[in-house]
N, C-alpha and C positions, 0 to 999 in steps of 0.2 A: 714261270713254271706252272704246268696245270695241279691243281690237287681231286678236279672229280673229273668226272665223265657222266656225257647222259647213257643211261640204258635203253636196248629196247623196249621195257615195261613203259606202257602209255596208260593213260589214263582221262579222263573228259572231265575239265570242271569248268562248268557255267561257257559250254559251247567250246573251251578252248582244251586241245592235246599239248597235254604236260606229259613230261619223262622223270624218271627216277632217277637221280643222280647215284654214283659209286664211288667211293672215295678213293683215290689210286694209292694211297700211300699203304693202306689194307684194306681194300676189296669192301669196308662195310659200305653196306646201301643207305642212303639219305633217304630225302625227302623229295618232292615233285617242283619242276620248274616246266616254264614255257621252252626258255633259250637261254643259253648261257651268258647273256647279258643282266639276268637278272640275278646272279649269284657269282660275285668277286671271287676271284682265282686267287685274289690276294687277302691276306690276313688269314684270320682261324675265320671267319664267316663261315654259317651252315644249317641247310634246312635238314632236320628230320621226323621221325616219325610218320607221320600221312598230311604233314602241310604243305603247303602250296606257296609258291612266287611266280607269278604272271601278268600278261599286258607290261609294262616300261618300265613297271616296277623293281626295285633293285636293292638286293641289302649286302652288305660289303663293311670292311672295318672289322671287327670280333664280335658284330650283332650273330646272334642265333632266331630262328624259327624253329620251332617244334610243337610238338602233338599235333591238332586238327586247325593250326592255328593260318591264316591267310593273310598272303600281302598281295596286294595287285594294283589295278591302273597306273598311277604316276606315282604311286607311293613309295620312302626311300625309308630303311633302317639301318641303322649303321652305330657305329664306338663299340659300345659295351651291350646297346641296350637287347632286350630280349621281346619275344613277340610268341605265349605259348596257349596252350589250353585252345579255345575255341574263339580266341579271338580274333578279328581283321583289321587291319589298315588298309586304308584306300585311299581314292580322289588323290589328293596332292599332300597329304598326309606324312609328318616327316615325327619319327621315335630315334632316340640317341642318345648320346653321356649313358647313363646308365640305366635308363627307364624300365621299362617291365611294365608290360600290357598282356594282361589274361585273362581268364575268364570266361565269358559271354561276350567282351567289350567291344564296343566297336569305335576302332578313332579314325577321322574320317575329316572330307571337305581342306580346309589350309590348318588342319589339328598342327601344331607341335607340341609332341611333348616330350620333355628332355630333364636330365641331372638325375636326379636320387626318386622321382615320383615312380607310384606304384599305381597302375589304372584298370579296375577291376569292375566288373561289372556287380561284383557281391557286393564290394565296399558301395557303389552308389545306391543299390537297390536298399540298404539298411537304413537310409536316406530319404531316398528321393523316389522309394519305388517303381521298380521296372525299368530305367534308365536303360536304354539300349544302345546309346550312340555320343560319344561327345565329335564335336566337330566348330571349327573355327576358335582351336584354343591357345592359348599361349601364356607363358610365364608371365607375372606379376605381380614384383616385391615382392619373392618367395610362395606365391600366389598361383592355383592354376587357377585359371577362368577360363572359364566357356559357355556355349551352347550348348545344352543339350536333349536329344530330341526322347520324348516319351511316351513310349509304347502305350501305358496304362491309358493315357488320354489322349490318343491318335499321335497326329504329329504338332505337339502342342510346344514350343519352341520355350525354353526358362534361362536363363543365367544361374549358372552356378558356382560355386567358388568352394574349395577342398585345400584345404591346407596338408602340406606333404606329406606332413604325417600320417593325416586320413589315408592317403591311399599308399 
């Protein structure tokens, strides 16, 4: 059973026409997709406000997208997790269980991050100033680890390690 529909309203981000989805069940307007392959018909899955799902990218399960926040290329979000504020997921990028990535943040490259973590660009920058990007991350003994790349000092490559709680 469908629960959106795209609209006529289009709009261009970074070369690609997206449409505004409508929720058929009452009429409210979401948020912007490429094609309907990127937003499951199935579960409560749902972009709104002014974000974006585009390129192969796909979120489905009870994940949400909302504010200014962007998923694209082969990136997938799904379970619980949420994806809001001004942040993106890309590359091959996989958010789920319960995550929440906001912010500024950007998770990216073979990132996963999953369960109860919070990944914010404010919690790194109180840290690690100016963090803009984790990528190549993954759980570890309750542990996230990763790469991550920093604006302050080009692209200057560091391992970091944030315990849950932090973020």
């Amino acid at each position: 059973m469908l629960k959106y529909e795209l609209t006529k309203n289009t709009k261009c981000v970074a070369g690609t026409t997206l449409f505004q989805i409508r929720r058929l069940s009452d009429g409210r307007l979401g948020g912007w997709i490429e094609r309907e392959e990127n937003l499951c018909h199935e579960g409560l899955a749902w972009v709104s406000s002014n974000a974006c799902i585009y390129g192969d990218a796909c979120v489905y399960g009870d994940a949400c997208v909302h504010g200014n926040a962007r998923v694209y290329e082969n990136a997938r979000v799904y379970g619980d997790a949420c994806v809001s504020s001004d942040a993106h997921v890309y590359g091959s990028a996989r958010v789920y269980g319960s995550a929440h990535v906001y912010g500024s943040a950007h998770v990216c490259g073979n990132a996963r991050v999953y369960g109860d973590v919070r990944v914010s660009s404010d919690a790194f920058d109180k840290q690690f100033r100016n963090v803009q990007r984790l990528a190549y991350a993954g759980i570890l003994g309750g542990w996230l680890v990763g790469v991550s790349i920093l604006g302050f000092f080009g692209w200057v490559l560091i391992k970091v390690m944030v315990h849950f709680g932090i973020l």
